[in-house]
C-alpha positions as CSV (number, residue, x, y, z in Angstrom):
1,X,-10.2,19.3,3.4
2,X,-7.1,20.1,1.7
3,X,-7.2,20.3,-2.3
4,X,-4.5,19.1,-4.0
5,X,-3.1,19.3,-7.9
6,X,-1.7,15.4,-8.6
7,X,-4.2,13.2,-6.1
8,X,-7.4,13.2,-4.6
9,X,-8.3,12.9,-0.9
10,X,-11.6,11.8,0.4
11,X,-13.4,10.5,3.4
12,X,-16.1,8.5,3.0
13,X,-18.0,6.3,6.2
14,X,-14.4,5.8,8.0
15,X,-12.6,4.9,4.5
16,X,-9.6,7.1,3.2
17,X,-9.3,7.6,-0.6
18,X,-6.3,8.5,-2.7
19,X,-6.6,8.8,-6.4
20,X,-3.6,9.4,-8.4
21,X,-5.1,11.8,-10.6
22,X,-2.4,12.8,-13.2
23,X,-4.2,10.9,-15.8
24,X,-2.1,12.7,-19.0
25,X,1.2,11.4,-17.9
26,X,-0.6,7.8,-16.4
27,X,-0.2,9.2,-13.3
28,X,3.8,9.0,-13.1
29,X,5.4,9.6,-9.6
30,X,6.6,13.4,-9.8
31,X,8.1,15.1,-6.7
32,X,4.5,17.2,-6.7
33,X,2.9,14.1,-6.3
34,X,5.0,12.4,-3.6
35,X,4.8,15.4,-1.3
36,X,1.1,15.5,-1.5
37,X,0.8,11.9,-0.5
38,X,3.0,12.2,1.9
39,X,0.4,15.0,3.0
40,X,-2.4,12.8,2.5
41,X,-1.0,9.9,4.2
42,X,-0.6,12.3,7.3
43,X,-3.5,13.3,7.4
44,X,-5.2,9.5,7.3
45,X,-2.9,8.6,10.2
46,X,-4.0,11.5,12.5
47,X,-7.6,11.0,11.5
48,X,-9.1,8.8,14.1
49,X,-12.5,8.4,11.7
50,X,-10.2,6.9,9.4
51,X,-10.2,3.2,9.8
52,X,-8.7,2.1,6.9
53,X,-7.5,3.4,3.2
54,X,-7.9,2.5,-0.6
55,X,-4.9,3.4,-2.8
56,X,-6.4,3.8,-6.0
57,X,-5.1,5.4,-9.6
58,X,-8.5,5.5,-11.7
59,X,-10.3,2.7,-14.3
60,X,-6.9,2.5,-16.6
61,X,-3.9,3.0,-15.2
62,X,-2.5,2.4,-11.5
63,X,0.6,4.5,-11.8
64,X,3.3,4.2,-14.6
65,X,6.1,4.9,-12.3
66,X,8.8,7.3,-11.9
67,X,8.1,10.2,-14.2
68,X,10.8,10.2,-16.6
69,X,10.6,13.9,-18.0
70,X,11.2,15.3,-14.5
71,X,13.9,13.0,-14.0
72,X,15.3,14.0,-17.6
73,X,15.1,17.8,-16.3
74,X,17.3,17.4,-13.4
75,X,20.6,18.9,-13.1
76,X,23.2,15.3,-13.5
77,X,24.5,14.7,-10.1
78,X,24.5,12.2,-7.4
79,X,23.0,14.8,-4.9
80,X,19.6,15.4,-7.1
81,X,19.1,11.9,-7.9
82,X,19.7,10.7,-4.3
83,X,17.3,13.3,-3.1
84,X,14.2,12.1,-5.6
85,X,14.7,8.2,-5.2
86,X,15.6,9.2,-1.2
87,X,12.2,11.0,-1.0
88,X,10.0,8.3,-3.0
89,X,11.8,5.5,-0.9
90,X,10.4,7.5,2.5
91,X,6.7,7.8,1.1
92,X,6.6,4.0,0.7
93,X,8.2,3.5,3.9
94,X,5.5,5.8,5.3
95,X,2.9,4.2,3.8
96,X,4.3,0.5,5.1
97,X,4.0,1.7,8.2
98,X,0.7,3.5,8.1
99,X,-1.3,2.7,11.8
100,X,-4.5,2.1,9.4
101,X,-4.9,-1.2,7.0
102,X,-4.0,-0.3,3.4
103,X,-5.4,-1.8,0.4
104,X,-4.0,-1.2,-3.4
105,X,-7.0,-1.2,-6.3
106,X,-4.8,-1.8,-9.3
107,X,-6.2,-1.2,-12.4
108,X,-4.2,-1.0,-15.8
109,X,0.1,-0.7,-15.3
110,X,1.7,-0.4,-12.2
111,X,4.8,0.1,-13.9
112,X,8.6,0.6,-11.5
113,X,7.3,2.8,-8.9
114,X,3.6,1.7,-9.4
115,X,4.3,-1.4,-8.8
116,X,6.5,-0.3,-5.2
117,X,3.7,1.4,-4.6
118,X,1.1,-0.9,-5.0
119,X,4.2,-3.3,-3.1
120,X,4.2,-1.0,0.0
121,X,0.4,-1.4,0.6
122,X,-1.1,-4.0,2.9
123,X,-3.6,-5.6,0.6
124,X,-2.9,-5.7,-3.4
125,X,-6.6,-5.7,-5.4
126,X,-6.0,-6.2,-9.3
127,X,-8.6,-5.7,-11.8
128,X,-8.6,-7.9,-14.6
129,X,-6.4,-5.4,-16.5
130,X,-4.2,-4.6,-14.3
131,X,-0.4,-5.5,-15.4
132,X,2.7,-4.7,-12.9
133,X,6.4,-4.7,-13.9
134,X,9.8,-3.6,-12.4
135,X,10.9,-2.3,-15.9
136,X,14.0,-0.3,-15.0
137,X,16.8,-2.5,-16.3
138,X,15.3,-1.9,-19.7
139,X,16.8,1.5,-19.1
140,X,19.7,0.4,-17.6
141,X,19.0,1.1,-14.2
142,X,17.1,-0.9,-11.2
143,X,14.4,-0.1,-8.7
144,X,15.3,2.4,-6.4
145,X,12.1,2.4,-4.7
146,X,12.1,-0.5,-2.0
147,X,11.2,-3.2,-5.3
148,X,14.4,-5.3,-5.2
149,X,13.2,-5.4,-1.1
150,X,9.6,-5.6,-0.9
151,X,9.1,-7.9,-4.0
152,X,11.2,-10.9,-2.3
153,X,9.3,-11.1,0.6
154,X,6.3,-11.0,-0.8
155,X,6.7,-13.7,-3.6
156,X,10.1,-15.2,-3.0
157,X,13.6,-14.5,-4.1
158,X,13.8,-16.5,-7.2
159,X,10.4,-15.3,-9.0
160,X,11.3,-11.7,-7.5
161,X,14.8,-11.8,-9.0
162,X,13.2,-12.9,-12.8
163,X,10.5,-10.0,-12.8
164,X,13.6,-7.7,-11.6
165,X,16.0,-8.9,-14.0
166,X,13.9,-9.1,-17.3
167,X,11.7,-6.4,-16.7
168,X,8.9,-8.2,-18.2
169,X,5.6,-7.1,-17.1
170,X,2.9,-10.1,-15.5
171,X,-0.6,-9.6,-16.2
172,X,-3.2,-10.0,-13.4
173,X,-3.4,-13.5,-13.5
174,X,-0.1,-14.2,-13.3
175,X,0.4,-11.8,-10.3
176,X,-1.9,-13.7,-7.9
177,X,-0.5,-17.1,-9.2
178,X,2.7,-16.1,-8.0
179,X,1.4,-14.3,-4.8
180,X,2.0,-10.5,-5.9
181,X,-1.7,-9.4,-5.5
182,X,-4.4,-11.1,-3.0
183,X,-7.5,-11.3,-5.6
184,X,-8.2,-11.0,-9.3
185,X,-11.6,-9.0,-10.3
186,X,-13.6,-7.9,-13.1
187,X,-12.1,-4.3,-13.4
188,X,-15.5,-3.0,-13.3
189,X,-15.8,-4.4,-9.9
190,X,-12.2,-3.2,-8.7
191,X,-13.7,-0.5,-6.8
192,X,-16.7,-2.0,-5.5
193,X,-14.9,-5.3,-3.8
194,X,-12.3,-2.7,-2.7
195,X,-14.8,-0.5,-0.7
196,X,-16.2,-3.9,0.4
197,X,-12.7,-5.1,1.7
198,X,-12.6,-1.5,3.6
199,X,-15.4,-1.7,5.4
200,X,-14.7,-5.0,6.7
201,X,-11.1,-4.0,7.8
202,X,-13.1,-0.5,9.4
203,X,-15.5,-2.5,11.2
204,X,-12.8,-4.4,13.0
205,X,-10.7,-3.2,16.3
206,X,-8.9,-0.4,15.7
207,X,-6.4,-0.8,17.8
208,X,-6.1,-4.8,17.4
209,X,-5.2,-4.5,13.6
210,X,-3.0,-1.3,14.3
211,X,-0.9,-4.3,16.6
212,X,-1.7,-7.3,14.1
213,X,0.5,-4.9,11.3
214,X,3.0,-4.0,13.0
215,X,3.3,-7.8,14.7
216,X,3.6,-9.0,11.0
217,X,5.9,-5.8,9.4
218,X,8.6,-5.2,12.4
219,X,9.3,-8.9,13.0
220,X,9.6,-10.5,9.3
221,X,12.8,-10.7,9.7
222,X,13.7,-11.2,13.0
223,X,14.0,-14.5,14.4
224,X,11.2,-16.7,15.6
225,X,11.7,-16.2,19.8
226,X,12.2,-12.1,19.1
227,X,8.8,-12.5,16.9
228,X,6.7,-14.3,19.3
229,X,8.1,-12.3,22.0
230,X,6.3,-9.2,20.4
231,X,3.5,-10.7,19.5
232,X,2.6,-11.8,23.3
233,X,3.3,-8.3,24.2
234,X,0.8,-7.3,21.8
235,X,-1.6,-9.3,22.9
236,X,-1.0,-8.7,26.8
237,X,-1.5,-4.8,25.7
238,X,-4.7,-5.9,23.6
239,X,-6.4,-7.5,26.9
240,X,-6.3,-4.4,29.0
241,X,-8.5,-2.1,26.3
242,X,-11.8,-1.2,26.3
243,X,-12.2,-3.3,22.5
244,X,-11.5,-6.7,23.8
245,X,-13.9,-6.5,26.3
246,X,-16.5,-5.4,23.9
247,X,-15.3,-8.0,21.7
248,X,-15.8,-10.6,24.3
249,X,-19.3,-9.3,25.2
250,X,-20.1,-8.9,21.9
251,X,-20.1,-12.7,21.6
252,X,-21.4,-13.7,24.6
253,X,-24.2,-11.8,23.5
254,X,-24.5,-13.2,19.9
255,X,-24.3,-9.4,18.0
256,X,-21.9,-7.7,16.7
257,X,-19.3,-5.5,18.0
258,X,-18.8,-1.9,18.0
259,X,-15.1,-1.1,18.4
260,X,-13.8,2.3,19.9
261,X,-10.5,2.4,19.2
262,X,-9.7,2.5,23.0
């Protein structure tokens, strides 16, 4: 298992782990950190144990975003910046288009890149003190991330434009009103109902979630006749694997099913 300095990666009964673990700067996005994700993320594809994976950052803070020192040390010019916010935009495009079901446990800020973090996960989990914000105007900027992109389409363009142009942070409550975040839990339980969540997701066909993703992420914005179109395809391909006709026997047989991935 590879040992990293900024996260920790673990395996545990088919469920991936990665814990932002840069707990003295509130686990802020540094390059460091985005290449060992990437890492991490590449290794959770390729691992066919791996059925699903919790994106986690600790009890008190999810991730405070980009990390401002770093950004402070750079060298001014359009070809530094382009290559940081270039590099943090293609870990959350890899991580949108993980093969296995991802679920964010959000606990404390998920500040401007938290939050597009959190945003590029398939499932959003919030502890009861979670808070999430796309603060970046404050400093006269604007998310470079894939947060004036992913935030409309998950909660609409109007709510997504107020939280983008006031920067104002929403606690947890406010997040699922408003459809950022699936469920609101004690944060004591964060953990516990995200493991549960997992397991679920691990226990299902492999290969039938891998096509019920990408069905949902490659066709949101296509039109309706290109979108059903792939989905049919999906399912065509689905009927001629090993899983469905476990699936099918499975129920016949009143117990439950043990998926292969093939």
């Amino acid at each position: 298992m590879t040992t990293y300095e900024t996260i920790i990666y673990e395996v545990r009964h088919g469920v991936g782990f990665i814990t932002l673990n840069r707990p003295d700067s509130l686990n802020a996005l540094n390059t460091r950190m985005i290449v060992e994700l990437r890492h991490a993320l590449e290794n959770a594809d390729g691992d066919k144990d791996v059925r699903a994976l919790i994106l986690t950052g600790g009890p008190k803070c999810f991730c405070a975003g980009a990390d401002v020192k770093e950004l402070l040390s750079m060298s001014p010019s359009m070809d530094a910046y382009y290559r940081y916010f270039a590099a943090a935009r293609e870990l959350f495009c890899a991580l949108e288009k993980l093969s296995k079901p991802t679920i964010a446990a959000v606990a404390g800020p998920a500040m401007g890149g938290g939050c597009e973090l959190a945003l590029a996960c398939d499932l959003r989990l919030a502890g009861e003190n979670a808070r999430f914000a796309l603060p970046e105007i404050n400093l006269g900027l604007i998310p470079a991330g894939g947060g004036t992109q992913r935030l409309p389409r998950v909660i609409g363009m109007g709510k997504a434009k107020e939280l983008v142009f006031f920067g104002t942070p929403v606690d947890a409550s406010e997040a699922y009103r408003i459809g950022l975040v699936n469920r609101v839990v004690p944060s004591e339980q964060l953990m516990e109902v995200a493991e549960e969540w997992a397991c679920r997701l691990r226990n299902q066909a492999p290969l039938a979630l891998q096509m019920a993703k990408a069905a949902v992420n490659q066709t949101y914005d296509a039109p309706l006749d290109r979108g059903l179109d792939y989905e049919i395809r999906c399912a065509v391909s689905l009927m001629l694997t090993r899983d469905r006709e476990e699936g099918i026997r499975a129920f016949l047989e009143k117990r439950k099913p043990a998926f292969t991935g093939f």
